[in-house]
N, C-alpha and C positions, 0 to 999 in steps of 0.2 A: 504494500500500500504506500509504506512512503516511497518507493521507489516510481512509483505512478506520479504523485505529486508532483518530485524533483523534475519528472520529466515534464510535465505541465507546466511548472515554473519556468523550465530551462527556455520550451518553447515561447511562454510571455516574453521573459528578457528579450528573447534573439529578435524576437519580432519590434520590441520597443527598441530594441541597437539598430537594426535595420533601417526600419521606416516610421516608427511611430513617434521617437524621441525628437522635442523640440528643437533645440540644440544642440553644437557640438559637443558640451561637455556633459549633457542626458544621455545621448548614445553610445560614449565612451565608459561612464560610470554605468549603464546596462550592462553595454559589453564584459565590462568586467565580474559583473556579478552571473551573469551567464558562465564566462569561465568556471568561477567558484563553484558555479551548481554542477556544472556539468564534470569537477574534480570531483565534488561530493560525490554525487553518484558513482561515478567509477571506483573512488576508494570503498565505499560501502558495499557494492558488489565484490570487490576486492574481499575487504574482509567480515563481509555476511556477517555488520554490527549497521544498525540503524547510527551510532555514533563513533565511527571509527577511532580508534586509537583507544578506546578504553575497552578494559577487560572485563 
């Protein structure tokens, strides 16, 4: 389930970085948060913890 979200989220971001974001530094600051989601997700798939790094 969260792993559905992040990818919901990741999808809002890219699309607010793309085209939706006002300014340059709205699509940039998307962008960026895009990256992060889309770490999350791979680390958590990585290691099958909803909060990676903790045991």
């Amino acid at each position: 389930m969260v792993k559905i979200f992040g990818l919901l989220l990741y999808i809002y971001l890219g699309t607010m970085a793309i085209k939706r974001g006002r300014t340059k530094v709205q699509r940039t600051l998307y962008f960026i948060a895009a990256l992060a989601t889309i770490g999350y997700i791979i680390a958590m798939a990585v290691t099958k913890q909803v909060i990676p790094g903790v045991i």
